[in-house]
C-alpha positions in Angstrom: -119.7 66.4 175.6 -118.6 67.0 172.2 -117.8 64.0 169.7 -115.3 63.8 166.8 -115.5 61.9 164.2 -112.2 60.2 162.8 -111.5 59.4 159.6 -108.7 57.6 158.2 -106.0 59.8 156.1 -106.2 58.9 152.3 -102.9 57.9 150.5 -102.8 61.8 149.1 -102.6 62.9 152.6 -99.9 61.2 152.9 -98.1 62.2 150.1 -98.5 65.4 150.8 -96.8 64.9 154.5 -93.9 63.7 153.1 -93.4 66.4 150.5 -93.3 68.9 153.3 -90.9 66.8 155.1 -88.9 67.3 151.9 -89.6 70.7 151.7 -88.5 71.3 155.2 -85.1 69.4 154.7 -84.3 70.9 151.2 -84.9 74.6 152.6 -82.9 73.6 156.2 -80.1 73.0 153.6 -80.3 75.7 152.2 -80.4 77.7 154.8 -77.2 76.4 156.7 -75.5 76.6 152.9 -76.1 80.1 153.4 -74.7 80.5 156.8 -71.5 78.5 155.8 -70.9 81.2 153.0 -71.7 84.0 155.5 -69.1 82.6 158.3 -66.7 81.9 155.4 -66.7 85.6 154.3 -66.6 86.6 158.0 -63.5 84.7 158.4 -61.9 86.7 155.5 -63.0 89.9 155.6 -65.5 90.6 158.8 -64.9 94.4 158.6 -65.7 94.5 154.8 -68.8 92.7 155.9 -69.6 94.9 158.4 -69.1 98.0 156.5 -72.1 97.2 154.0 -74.4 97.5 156.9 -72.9 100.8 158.3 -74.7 103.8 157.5 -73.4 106.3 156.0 -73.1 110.4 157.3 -74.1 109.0 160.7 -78.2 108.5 160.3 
């Protein structure tokens, strides 16, 4: 049978939990910004949009 020990978590644990909560929220902002802008330029000009992906002389 194998034993674990536990120990409690130090305030700097912590800390450092809720900065990456932060980190998480400030980037999941960031990313839906981004997809806003996207589906607002979509909504003005999708085949503009699409024809900066399209390749050019068919390769």
């Amino acid at each position: 049978m194998r034993r674990e020990q536990i120990r409690p978590q130090s305030a700097s644990q912590e800390v450092e939990e809720e900065e990456i909560e932060i980190s998480a929220t400030t980037q999941t902002s960031s990313v839906d910004d981004l997809l806003d802008e996207i589906d607002a330029v979509l909504e003005t000009n999708a085949e503009s949009f699409v024809q900066g992906f399209v390749q050019k002389g068919g390769q």
